[in-house]
N, C-alpha and C positions, 0 to 999 in steps of 0.2 A: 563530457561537455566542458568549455571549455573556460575557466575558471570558480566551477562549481563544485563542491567535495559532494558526494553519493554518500547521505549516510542512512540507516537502519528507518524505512517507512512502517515499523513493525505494525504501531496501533491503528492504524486505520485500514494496511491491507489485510489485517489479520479477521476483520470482522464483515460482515459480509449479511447476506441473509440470513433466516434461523435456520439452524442445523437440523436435519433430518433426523428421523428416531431411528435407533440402534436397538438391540437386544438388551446393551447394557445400559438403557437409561432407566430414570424416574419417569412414572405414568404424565403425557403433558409439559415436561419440564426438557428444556433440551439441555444437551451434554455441555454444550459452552455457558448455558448459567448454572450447571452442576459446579462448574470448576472456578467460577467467578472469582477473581480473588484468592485465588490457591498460585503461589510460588512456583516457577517449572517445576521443583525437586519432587514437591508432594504430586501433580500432576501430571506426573510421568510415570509414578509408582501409582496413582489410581486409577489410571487409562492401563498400564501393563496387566494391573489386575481385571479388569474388564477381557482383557484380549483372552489372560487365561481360564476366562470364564466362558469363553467364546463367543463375544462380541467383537464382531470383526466390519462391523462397519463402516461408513468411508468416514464419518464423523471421528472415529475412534482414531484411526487415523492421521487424520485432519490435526486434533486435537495435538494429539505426541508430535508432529510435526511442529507448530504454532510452539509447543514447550520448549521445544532442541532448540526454533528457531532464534526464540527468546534468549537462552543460552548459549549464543553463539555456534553449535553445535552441527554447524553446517548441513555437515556428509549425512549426520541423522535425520535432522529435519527434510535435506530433500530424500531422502529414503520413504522415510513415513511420505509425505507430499507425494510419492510416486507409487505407493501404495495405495493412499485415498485414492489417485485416477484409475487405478490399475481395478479398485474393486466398481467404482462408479466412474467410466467414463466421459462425462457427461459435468463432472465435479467442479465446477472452474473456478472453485477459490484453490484452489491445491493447485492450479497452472497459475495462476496471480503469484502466489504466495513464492513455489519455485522461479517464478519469475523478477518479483524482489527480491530473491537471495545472488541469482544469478548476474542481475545487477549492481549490486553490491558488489559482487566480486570482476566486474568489470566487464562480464561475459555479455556484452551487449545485443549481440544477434539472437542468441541463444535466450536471452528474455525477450527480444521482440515476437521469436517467434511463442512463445509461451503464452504471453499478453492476448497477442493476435489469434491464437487458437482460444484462448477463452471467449475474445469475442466474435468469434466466428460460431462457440458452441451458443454461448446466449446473449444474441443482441443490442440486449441493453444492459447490459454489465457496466457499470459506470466505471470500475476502479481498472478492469481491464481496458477501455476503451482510455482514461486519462493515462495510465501509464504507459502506455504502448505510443500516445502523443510525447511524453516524454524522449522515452528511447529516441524517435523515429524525431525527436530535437536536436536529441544528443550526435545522432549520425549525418545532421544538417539535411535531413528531406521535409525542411520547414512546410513546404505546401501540405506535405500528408500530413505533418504532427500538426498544423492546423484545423487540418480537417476533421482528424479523430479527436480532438481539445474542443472542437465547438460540439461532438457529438455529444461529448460528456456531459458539457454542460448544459445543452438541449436537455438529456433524460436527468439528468439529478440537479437544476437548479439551486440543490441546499446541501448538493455534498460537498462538503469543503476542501476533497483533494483537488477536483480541476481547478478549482479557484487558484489553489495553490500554485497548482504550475500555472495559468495564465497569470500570477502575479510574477514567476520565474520567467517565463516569456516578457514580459512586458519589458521587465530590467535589467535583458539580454538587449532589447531593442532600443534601450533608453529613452522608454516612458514611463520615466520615474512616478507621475503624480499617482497615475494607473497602477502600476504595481503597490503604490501604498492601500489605496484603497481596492484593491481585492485582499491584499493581506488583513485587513481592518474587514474585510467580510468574512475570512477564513476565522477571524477569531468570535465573531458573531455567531457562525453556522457552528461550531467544533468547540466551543465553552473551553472546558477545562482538558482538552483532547491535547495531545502530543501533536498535530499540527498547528492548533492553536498556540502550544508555547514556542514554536520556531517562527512563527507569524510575528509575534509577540515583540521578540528578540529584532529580528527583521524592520519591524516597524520602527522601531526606537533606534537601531542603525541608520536605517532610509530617514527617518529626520533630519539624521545628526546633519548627516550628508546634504540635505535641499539646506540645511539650516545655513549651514557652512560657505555654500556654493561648490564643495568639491566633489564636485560630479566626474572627475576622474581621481577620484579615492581607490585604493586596492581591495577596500572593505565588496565584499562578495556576500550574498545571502546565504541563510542555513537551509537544509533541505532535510 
């Protein structure tokens, strides 16, 4: 897209509904608040021990993937990620997830189609249905990235990724006042969240700029 840098959506595609139970969990407790707060390094060596205990669930998976991804660790992360589909096909934060990496690396199609197969497995998938509005901005099929960008927002009124991009939409289209005030929702909905602090950031730019009147400023939002 075209003067926007693609960077690491990690914390919010990375979470999702509760995880399913594996073999290797605690009774009731799922595997992602097992690991809460554990560094990739240790969470990669406690999921590996899991697998060689024979938990092979898609969670187990899931998890080692989410660590690499953290890690920069690409080629692992979509390994594991296409292992979680590979045991549950049906998985769709593991097509989200590969699909934020995919985008990152600029492979644009290739996450659309990822996105769009998540929300084709379950309909109201918010973070597939807003990112796939993204891409599908990014390739300039503005009618359809509007369309999958209102659906999002229709089913998760309080998640605060579609905010995000309709605040990224708004100050593609130079409706400045709009995109402040959805970034000023994004920091309501998402507290102390990682789109929260790029909201943040954003917002304090986007002042500078109405403040100033240079509304052709080079200054660009963070993503």
């Amino acid at each position: 897209m075209k003067g926007i840098v693609i960077v690491l959506m990690l914390v919010v595609s990375m979470i999702g509904a509760p995880d399913r139970k594996t073999p290797g969990e605690e009774q009731d407790v799922p595997l992602s608040e097992q690991l809460e707060g554990l560094a990739p390094e240790p969470r990669i060596a406690y999921l590996r021990h899991l697998l060689s205990t024979g938990s092979t669930g898609p969670d187990v998976f899931f998890q080692l993937g989410v660590a690499f991804h953290e890690s920069a660790a690409y080629d692992s992360a979509l390994h594991y990620y296409a292992k979680a589909k590979e045991v549950d096909p049906d998985y769709t934060k593991a097509y989200v997830n590969m699909g934020v990496i995919y985008d990152e690396l600029g492979q644009l199609l290739r996450a659309l189609t990822l996105f769009e197969g998540a929300a084709d497995i379950d309909s109201t998938d918010i973070l597939a249905h807003a990112h796939a509005a993204f891409i599908r901005y990014q390739l300039e099929d503005y009618r359809e990235a509007w369309s999958l960008l209102e659906q999002a927002l229709r089913m998760g009124p309080d998640h605060p990724q579609p905010h995000f991009y309709l605040a990224i939409f708004f100050w593609e289209n130079k409706i400045y006042r709009e995109a402040l005030r959805e970034w000023e929702k994004v920091v309501e909905l998402d507290g102390d969240g990682y789109l929260a602090a790029k909201a943040r950031e954003n917002i304090i730019m986007l002042q500078k700029v109405l403040k100033t009147a240079k509304q052709s400023s080079d200054w660009k939002p963070q993503l």
